[in-house]
Structure formats: structure tokens, C-alpha cells
N, C-alpha and C positions, 0 to 999 in steps of 0.2 A: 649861569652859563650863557642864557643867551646875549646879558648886556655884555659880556667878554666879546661875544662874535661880532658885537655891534662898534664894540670901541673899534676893533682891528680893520672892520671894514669902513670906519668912519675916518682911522687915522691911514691905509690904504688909498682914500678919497683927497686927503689932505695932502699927500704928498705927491699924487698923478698930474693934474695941477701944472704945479711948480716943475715936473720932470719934462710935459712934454713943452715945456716952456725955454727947456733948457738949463736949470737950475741943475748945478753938478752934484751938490748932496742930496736933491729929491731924488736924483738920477740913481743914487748909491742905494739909499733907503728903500728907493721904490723894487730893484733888482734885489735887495737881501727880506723884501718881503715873498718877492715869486720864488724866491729859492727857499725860502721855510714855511711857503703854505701858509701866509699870517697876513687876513682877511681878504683872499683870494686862494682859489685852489696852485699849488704850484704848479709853475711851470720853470724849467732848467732853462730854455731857451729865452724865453721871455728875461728872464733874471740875466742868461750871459747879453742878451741884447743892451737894458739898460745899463750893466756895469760896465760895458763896454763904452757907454754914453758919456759914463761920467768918465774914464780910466781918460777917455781922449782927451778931455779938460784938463789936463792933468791933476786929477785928484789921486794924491798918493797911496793913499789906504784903498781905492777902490780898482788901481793898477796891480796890487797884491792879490786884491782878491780875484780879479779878473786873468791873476797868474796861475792861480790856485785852482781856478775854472779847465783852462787848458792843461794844465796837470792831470786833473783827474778827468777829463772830459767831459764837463760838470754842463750840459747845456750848448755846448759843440765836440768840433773832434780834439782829442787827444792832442797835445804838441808841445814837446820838451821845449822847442825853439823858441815859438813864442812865451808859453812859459816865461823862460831864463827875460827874453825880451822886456817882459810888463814887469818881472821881479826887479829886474836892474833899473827899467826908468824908478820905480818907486824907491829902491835902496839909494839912490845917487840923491833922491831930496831929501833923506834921512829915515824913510821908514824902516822903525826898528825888525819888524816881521817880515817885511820884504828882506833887510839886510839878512837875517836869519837863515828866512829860506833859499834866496839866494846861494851863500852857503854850503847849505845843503846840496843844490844842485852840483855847483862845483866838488863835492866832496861825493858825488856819487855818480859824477861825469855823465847829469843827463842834461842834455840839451848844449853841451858844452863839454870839453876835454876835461877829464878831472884833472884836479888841481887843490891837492891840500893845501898849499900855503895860501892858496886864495880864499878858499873856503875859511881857513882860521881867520885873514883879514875882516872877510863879511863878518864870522862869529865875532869877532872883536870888536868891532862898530855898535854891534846890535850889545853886546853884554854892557859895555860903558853907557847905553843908555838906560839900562837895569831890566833891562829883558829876561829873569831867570832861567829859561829855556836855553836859549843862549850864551850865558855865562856858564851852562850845565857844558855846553860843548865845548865852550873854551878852555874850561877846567879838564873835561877827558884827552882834548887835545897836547895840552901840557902834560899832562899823566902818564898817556903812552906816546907824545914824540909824533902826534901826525900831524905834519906842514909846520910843523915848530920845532926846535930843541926841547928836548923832554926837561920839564921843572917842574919838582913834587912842590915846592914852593910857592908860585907862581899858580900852579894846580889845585893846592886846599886854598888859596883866598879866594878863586872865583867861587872852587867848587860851597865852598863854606857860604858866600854870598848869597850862589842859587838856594840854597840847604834850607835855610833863615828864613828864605821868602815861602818855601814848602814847597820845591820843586822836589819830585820823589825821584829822580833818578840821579841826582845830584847826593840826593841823602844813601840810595846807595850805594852811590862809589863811594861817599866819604866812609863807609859800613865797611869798604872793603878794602879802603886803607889802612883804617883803624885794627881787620881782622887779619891782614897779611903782613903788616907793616911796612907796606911800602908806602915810602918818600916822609913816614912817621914812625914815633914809635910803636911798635905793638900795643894796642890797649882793647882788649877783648868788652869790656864798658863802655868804653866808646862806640865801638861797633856795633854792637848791641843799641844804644840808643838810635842811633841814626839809620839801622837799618831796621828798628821798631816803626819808627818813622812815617818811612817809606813802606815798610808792608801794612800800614795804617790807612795807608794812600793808597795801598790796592796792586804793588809792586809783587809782581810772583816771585821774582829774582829777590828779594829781600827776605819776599813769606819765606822761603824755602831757608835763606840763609839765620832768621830768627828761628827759624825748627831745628838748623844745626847747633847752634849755641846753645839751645836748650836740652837738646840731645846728649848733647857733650857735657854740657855743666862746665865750657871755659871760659872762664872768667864772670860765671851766673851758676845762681844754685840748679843743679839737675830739677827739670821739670819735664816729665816727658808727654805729660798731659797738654801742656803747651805747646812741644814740640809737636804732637800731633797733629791739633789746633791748626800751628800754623802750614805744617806740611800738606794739611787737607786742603788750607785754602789757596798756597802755590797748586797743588793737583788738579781741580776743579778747574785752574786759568791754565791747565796746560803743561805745564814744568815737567819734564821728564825726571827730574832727578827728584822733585819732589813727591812724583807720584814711586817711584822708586821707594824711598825711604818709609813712604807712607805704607807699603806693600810688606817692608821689614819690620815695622810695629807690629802690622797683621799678621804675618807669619812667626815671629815669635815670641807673641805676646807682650810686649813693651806698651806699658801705658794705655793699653784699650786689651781685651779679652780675645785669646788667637783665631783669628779666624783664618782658614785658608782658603776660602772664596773670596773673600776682599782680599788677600793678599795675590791672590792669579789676577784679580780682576787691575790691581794697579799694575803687577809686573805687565799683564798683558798691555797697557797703556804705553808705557817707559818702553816698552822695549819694540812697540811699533816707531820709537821714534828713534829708533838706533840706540839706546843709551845699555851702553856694555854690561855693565854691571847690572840693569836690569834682566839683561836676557842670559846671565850666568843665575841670577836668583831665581828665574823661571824655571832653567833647566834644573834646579837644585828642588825644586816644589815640587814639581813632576815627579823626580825622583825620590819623594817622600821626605828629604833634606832639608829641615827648615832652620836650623840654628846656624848655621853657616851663613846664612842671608850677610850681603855686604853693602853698606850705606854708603851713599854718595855724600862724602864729607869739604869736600871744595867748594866755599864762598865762592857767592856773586854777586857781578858789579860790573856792569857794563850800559851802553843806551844801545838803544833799538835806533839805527840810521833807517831802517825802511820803515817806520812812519808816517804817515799822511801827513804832509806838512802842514803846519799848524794855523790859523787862522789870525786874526791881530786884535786877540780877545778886549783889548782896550779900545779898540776903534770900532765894534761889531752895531754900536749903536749911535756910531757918529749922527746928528744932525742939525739943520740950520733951518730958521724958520722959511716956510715957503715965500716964493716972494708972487 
């Protein structure tokens, strides 16, 4: 442990140097050490100080992150403007995660007027340089039609692209074309694999929709012991629908032994979060009514746009020898 604190504050030493020297990637390096506390205590300020140092060199990756800063008020104040500002210098020399979240901005008109069809342009920049995140977005773009022509076509090759490389939300929607048959054929198999996938990866919107196909036995052998499984670990991350269903195991015994204190205890979850159906099976358990219990059987597959925008996990460790 200690020689770990010794590297960090010896390779900290190594790159101060060279920063206040002016060197634009000591500058980067030295700013994503204060901001992770790696051999110096952090500091936000200190970090947006020298990323700011290098961003003005124009270091593209470090104009990202210094956009990333003003977003989240990471070491100054808050500001969509500037934001959008350091996203754009850095997407215009090509960074793919500046293009990305750019993007994003535009499709959620902060710091600028929304504007899907811009937004799809940024995703399209960033996906052609094989950004799986991005390609995820281009793909839902096409799927339902924002800032483009809707093309299911067009939709599974990106989405298929992100899928491959193990982007999980990508592996859901492809789970949920596969499960509704849109813009494919129906293939319950399909669906199944790619949103096993993705709830492997930690996706609640998958967990939940693996508990349905398991529930249901469509197009998989009935297992409800899985379905629980995976229903419990959508409910634990929140899912209303899957704490829902988890609550109709428990209430009428399906796959685990009836309990009706786990089952109040999940409808009460589902049904603080509006979810209808939970709060018709509350009021059915109150009433002593438990086989009546009714499962939320509607796949999911959608991405989460309010996200913290992503970081440029390929560049996080960019550097160049001191000079």
C-alpha cells in the first residue's frame, strides 16, 4: 500500500514539472490527477484550473473534459453555455466523445436550442468512429424517428454494431425489437439473448424484461425461478414494474413460498412510483385478494438521455513524456 502512494505521488511530481512549464498534456494529466485524488488530496478547483490550461492549447480531449466540468459544476459554476462552447471546439477537431455529447446537448436543448436533427449529425460523427455509445444513439434515433426518418434497417446495423462491442443499452433495444417485432421479425430467442446480455451488464430495463420471458415461457422454457432472479435484481435498482411483479410471486406463490409481507413490501415500492397496476394489487392484498394479482408484462428498451455525460474513456489516460 504504501509503495502504491509512493508511485502516485512520485508520478504527480513527474507531471507538475512539465505542467507549469506549459506542456498541454502534463496540463491534462496533472488536472485528472486533482480531480481523482491520485497522489495528491483532491481538489475540483485545482483540476478545472489546469484542464482549463491545457483546453486553451487546444488539446481536444482535454476541451471535453473541461466541458464535462461546466456541466456538472465539477470545480466551477455550472454552465450549459460554456459547456456546449469547449464540447463544440473539441467535436469540430474530431473528438468522438466531445461529438457524442455535444449531441446530447442538442437533443436536450441545454445550453442551446434543441435540435434533433443536429443532435443525430453529432451521434453520426461520433458512431462512424466506432464509439459504441454513440452508435447506441444513432440506432434509437432511427428506430423511433428523432431528427431522422424512422429506418428499422438502418436502426439494427448501428444498433447490432453498439451490441457486439457490449454496449448494454443497445443490447436492449435490440431485446426489444426482437420481443415486439418491430422493424424485425418476431423472435422471442432473439430477445432473450440480447436482453440476457444486457441484464448481465447490470441493465434493470432488461433484468425485468428476462423475468418476463421467463415468466411467460415465450419462446423459453417456463422458469419462474429465474424469473424471480431476475425480477429481484431489476427491483433492488429500482424498476417499478419489476418490483411489481416481484410482489405477484409473493403474493401468490409463484416460484418462491407466499409470502404476503414481501409482497406489500414490493407493491408498496411500485406503487410509490405511480405504477398502476401495482397500486390495484395493493389495494387487492389489503383486501385479503391475492390471486388476482396482475403482472406488468410490457418489454423494455429504451436509453436513459438524462445521464451524466460520458467521459472519453479512451483518452482518460492520455499522455506524453514530460519535457
Amino acid at each position: 500500500m504504501g509503495k502504491r502512494v509512493a508511485d502516485r505521488e512520485r508520478i504527480f511530481r513527474w507531471f507538475l514539472g512539465p505542467a507549469q512549464r506549459g506542456d498541454p498534456y502534463a496540463q491534462f494529466n496533472l488536472a485528472l490527477l486533482y480531480k481523482n485524488g491520485q497522489g495528491v488530496d483532491p481538489d475540483p478547483r485545482q483540476a478545472f484550473s489546469w484542464m482549463r490550461r491545457s483546453a486553451l492549447q487546444g488539446l481536444a480531449f482535454a476541451q471535453n473534459q473541461l466541458a464535462a466540468m461546466y456541466y456538472r459544476g465539477h470545480g466551477t459554476a455550472c454552465s450549459d453555455l460554456e459547456a456546449v462552447y469547449w464540447f463544440r471546439r473539441a467535436a469540430r477537431q474530431g473528438d468522438p466523445a466531445a461529438q457524442q455529447n455535444l449531441g446530447q446537448m442538442y437533443r436536450r436543448g441545454r445550453g442551446v436550442s434543441q435540435d434533433e436533427e443536429m443532435a443525430v449529425r453529432w451521434f453520426c460523427r461520433a458512431a462512424e468512429q466506432g464509439v459504441p455509445s454513440a452508435q447506441a444513439l444513432l440506432g434509437e434515433a432511427y428506430l423511433n424517428g428523432r431528427g431522422v426518418a424512422p429506418d428499422c434497417e438502418r436502426a439494427l446495423a448501428w444498433l447490432r454494431k453498439a451490441a457486439v462491442q457490449g454496449e448494454v443499452h443497445a443490447q436492449c433495444l435490440l431485446g426489444s425489437m426482437y420481443a415486439h417485432g418491430s422493424g424485425v421479425e418476431r423472435d422471442p430467442g432473439q430477445a432473450l439473448m440480447w436482453y440476457s446480455l444486457a441484464a448481465e451488464g447490470g441493465s434493470a430495463q432488461a433484468q425485468f424484461s428476462v423475468g418476463v420471458l421467463y415468466a411467460s415461457g415465450d419462446g423459453v422454457q417456463r422458469d419462474l425461478g429465474k424469473a424471480l432472479h431476475w425480477y429481484r435484481s431489476a427491483a433492488e435498482q429500482g424498476d417499478a414494474a419489476a418490483q411489481n411483479n416481484l410482489g405477484v410471486l409473493y403474493a401468490t406463490g409463484q416460484g418462491v413460498s407466499q409470502d404476503e409481507t414481501e409482497a406489500l413490501h414490493w407493491y408498496r415500492k411500485a406503487a410509490a412510483q405511480g405504477h398502476t397496476l401495482a397500486q390495484h394489487n395493493l389495494e387487492g392484498l389489503r383486501g385479503g385478494v391475492l390471486d388476482t394479482a396482475l403482472p406488468d408484462e410490457q418489454f423494455h428498451g429504451s436509453i436513459n438521455f438524462d445521464e451524466a455525460l460520458r467521459p472519453p474513456p479512451h483518452r482518460r489516460d492520455a499522455r506524453s513524456s514530460p519535457r
